[in-house]
C-alpha positions in Angstrom: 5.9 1.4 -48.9 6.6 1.3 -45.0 5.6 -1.1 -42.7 3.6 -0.9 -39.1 6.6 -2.4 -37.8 9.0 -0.2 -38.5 7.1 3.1 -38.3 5.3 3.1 -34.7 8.1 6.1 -34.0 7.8 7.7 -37.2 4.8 9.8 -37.1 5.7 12.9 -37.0 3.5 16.0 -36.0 4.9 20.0 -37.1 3.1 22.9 -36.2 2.8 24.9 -39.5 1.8 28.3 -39.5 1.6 28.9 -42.9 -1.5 26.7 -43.5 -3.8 29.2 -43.9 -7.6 27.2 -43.2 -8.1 26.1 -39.4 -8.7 22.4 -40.3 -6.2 22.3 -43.6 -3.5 19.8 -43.3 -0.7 17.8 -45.2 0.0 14.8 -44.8 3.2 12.9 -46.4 3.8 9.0 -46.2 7.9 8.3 -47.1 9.6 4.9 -46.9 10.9 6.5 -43.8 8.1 8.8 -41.8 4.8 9.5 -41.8 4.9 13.3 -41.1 1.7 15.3 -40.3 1.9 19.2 -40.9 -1.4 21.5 -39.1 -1.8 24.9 -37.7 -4.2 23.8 -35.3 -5.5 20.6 -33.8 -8.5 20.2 -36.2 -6.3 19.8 -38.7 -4.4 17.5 -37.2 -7.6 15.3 -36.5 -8.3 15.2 -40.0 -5.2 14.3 -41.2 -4.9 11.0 -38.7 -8.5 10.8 -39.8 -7.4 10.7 -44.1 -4.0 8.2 -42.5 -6.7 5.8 -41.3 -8.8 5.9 -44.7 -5.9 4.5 -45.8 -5.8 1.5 -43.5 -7.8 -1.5 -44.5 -11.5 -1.2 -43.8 -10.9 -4.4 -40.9 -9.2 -1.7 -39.0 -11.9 0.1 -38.3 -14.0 -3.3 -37.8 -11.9 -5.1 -35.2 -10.9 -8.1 -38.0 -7.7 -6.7 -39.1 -5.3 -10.4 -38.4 -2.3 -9.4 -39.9 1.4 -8.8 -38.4 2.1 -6.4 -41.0 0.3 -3.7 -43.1 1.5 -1.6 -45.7 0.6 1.9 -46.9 0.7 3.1 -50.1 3.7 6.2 -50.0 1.8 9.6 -50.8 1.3 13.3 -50.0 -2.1 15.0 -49.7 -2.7 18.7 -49.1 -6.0 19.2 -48.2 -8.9 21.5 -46.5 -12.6 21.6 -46.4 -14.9 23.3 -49.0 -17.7 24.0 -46.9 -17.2 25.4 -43.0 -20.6 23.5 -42.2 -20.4 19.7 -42.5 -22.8 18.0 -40.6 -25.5 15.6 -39.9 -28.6 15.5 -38.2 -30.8 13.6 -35.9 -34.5 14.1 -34.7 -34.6 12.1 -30.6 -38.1 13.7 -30.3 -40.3 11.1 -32.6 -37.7 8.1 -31.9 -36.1 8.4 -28.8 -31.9 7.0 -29.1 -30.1 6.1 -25.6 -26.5 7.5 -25.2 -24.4 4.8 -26.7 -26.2 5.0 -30.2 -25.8 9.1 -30.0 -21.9 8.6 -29.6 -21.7 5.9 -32.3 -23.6 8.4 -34.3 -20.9 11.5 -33.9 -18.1 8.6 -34.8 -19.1 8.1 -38.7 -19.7 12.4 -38.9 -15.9 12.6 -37.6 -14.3 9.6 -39.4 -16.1 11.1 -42.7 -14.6 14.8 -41.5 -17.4 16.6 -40.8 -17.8 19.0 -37.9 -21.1 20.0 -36.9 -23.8 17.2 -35.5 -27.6 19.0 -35.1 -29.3 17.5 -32.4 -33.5 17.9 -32.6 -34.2 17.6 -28.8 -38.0 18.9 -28.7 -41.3 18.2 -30.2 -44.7 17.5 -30.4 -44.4 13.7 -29.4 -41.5 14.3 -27.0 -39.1 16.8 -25.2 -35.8 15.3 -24.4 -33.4 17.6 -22.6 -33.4 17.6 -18.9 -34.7 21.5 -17.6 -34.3 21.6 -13.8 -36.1 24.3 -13.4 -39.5 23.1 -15.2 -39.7 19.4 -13.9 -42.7 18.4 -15.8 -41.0 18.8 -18.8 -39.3 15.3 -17.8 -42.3 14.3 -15.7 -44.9 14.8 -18.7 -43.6 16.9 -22.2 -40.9 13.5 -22.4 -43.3 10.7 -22.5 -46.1 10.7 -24.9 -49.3 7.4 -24.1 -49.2 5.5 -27.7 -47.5 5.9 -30.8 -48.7 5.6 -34.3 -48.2 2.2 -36.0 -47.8 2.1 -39.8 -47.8 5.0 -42.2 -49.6 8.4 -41.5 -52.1 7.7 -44.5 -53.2 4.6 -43.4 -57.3 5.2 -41.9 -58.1 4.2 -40.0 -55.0 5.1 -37.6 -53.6 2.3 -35.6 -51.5 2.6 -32.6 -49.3 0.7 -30.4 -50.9 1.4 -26.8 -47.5 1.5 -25.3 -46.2 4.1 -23.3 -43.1 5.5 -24.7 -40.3 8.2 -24.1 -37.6 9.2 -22.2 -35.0 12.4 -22.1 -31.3 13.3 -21.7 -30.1 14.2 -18.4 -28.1 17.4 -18.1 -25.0 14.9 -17.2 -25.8 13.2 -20.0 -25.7 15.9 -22.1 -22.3 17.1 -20.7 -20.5 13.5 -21.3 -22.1 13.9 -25.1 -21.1 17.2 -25.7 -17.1 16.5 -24.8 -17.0 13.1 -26.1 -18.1 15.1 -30.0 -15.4 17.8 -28.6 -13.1 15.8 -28.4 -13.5 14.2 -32.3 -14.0 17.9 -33.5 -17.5 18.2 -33.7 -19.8 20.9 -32.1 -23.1 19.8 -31.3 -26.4 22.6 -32.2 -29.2 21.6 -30.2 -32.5 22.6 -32.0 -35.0 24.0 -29.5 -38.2 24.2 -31.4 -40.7 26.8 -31.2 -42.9 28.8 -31.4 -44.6 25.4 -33.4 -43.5 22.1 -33.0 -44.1 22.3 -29.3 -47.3 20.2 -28.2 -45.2 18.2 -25.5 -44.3 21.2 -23.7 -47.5 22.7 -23.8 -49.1 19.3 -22.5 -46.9 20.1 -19.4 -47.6 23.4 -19.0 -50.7 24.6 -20.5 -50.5 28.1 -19.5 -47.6 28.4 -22.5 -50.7 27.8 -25.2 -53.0 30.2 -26.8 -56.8 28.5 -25.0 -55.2 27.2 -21.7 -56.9 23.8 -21.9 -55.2 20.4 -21.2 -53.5 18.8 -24.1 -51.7 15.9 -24.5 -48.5 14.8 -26.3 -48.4 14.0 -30.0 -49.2 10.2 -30.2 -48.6 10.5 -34.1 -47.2 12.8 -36.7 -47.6 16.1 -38.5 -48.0 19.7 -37.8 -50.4 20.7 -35.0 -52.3 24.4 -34.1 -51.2 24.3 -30.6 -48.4 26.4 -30.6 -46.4 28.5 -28.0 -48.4 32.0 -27.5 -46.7 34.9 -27.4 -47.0 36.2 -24.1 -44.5 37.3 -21.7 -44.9 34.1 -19.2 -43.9 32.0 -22.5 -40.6 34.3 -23.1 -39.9 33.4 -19.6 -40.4 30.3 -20.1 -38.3 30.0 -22.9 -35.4 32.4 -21.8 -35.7 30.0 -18.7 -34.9 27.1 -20.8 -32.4 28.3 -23.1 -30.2 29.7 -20.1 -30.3 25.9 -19.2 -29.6 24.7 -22.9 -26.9 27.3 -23.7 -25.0 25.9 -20.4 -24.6 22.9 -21.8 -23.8 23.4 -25.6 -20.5 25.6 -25.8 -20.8 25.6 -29.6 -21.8 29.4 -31.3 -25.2 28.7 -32.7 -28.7 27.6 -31.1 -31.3 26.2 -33.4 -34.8 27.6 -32.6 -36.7 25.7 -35.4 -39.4 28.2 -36.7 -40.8 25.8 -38.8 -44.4 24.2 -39.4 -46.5 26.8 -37.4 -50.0 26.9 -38.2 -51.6 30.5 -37.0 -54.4 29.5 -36.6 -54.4 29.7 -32.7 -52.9 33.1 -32.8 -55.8 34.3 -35.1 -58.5 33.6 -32.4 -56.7 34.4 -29.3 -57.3 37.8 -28.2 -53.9 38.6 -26.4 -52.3 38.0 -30.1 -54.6 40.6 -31.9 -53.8 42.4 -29.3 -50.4 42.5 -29.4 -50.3 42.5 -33.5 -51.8 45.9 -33.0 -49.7 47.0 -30.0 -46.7 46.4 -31.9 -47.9 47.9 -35.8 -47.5 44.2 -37.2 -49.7 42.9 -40.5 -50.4 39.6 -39.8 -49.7 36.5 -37.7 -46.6 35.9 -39.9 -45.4 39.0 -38.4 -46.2 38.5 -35.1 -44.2 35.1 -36.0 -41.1 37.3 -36.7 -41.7 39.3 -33.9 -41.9 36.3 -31.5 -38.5 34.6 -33.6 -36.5 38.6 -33.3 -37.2 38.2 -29.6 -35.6 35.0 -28.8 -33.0 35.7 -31.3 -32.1 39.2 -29.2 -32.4 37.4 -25.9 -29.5 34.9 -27.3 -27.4 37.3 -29.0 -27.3 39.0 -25.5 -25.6 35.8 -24.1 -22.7 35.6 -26.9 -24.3 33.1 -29.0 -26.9 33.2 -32.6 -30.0 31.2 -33.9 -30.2 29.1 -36.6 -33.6 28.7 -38.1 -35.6 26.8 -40.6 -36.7 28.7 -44.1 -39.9 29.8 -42.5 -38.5 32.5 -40.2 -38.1 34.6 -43.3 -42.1 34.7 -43.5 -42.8 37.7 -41.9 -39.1 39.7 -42.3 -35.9 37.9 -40.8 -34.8 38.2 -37.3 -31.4 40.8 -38.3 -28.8 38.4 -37.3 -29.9 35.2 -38.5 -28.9 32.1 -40.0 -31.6 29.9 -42.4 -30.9 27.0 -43.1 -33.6 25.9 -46.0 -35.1 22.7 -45.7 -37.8 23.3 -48.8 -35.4 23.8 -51.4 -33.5 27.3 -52.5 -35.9 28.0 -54.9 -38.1 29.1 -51.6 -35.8 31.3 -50.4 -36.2 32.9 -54.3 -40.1 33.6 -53.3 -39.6 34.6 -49.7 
């Protein structure tokens, strides 16, 4: 066993090359040292991360009263099974201020995982700061009422208090290195082309009809979706250069989920352009309006994630699903 006392020098950190995985480590606990080997730095995170599993839990609480603590001596050689271990939170239903977000990313890196997937649009708020479409914080982030109780209650009941809020872009920046620093990337999800009332409540022009709309006051999947004309692809290419500035990580989730077609059936500029460009349906034109996006964000270094539903239709060639339904849907896709 080896005390505190004794072993505030004795952690020792070697560089070890021959540790194949980029977050594999060992870690040995002597009577003498406590001796950390890595390649790279995650791995050195995750070993101080397994030395502090160790610890009693009143380390981690603040109630730790003891002079002395011992560890049991030990070595573990370890690395991850999966590349992709995260967790994920939705900020566009419930809004969470800064503090909560960062004692969120603490539990993903004590428990050594690596990726946190941020949802920062939707129908009953957008909540990332876009300097160059202001009423996206003035409008698309604030919805008038929100829905109390469960969605199958009838009649619906709501609250009559005006709610939102967003992330400023400095905001964002003092998130994004306070995860680097614990070794995790953040993926912001952008949603479209469904899942995007709130923007289209500030800027009408992005939708199908044109007419006023408000921001989603309760839940569920709405028709008003982004229509795909060539002011929306600015619009959106607008936004992700903004988005992409701010997250360094590799991959932008672009949602895909949850898009009824119904708007896209009865606008003429979509049966239009499902001719123009030899495509079936409206779950075509779907992939269509997903491939674009996706080549407009490969051209900038970076690739899309996407829920199970941008296979409907043929998926965008570089792609990456991730299935929310169930692999058995990907089976039937």
């Amino acid at each position: 066993m080896i005390n505190e006392s004794e072993s505030t020098q004795n952690i020792v950190f070697i560089k070890d090359e021959t540790i194949q995985n980029i977050e594999g480590y060992s870690l040995e606990i002597t009577p003498s040292n406590i001796e950390i080997k890595a390649k790279l730095p995650q791995g050195a995170f995750y070993a101080v991360k397994s030395l502090r599993q160790l610890l009693p839990a009143s380390f981690e609480n603040g109630t730790f009263k003891e002079k002395e603590v011992s560890i049991q001596c030990l070595k573990i050689e370890d690395k991850p099974q999966f590349k992709y271990r995260g967790m994920h939170l939705d900020v566009g239903r419930h809004l969470f201020p800064v503090d909560f977000i960062k004692k969120y990313i603490d539990p993903i890196a004590m428990l050594k995982m690596n990726t946190f997937h941020w949802h920062l649009t939707e129908d009953q708020g957008w909540r990332i700061e876009i300097k160059k479409y202001p009423k996206l914080q003035e409008v698309a982030a604030y919805r008038n009422k929100t829905l109390i109780g469960h969605y199958s209650y009838q009649p619906h009941q709501f609250d009559g208090k005006r709610y939102g809020g967003f992330y400023t872009q400095e905001q964002i920046k003092d998130i994004v290195a306070y995860a680097q620093e614990r070794q995790v990337t953040i993926i912001p999800e952008i949603e479209l082309p469904g899942h995007s009332r709130a923007a289209i409540a500030a800027y009408p022009e992005l939708g199908c009809t044109g007419e006023q709309i408000g921001v989603a006051t309760k839940w569920g999947i709405f028709e008003d979706i982004y229509c795909p004309k060539e002011t929306t692809f600015t619009f959106l290419e607008d936004v992700l250069d903004e988005v992409m500035a701010l997250f360094p990580g590799k991959y932008i989730h672009i949602g895909g989920d949850e898009a009824p077609k119904t708007r896209w059936k009865n606008c003429n500029h979509c049966q239009q352009l499902i001719k123009k460009e030899a495509l079936k349906d409206e779950h075509e034109l779907q992939s269509y309006f997903i491939s674009r996006i996706e080549k407009y964000i490969n051209s900038k270094g970076k690739q899309i994630i996407g829920w199970d539903e941008i296979l409907e239709g043929g998926l965008a060639p570089n792609a990456t699903v991730m299935s929310w339904r169930g692999t058995s849907v990907l089976s039937r896709l």
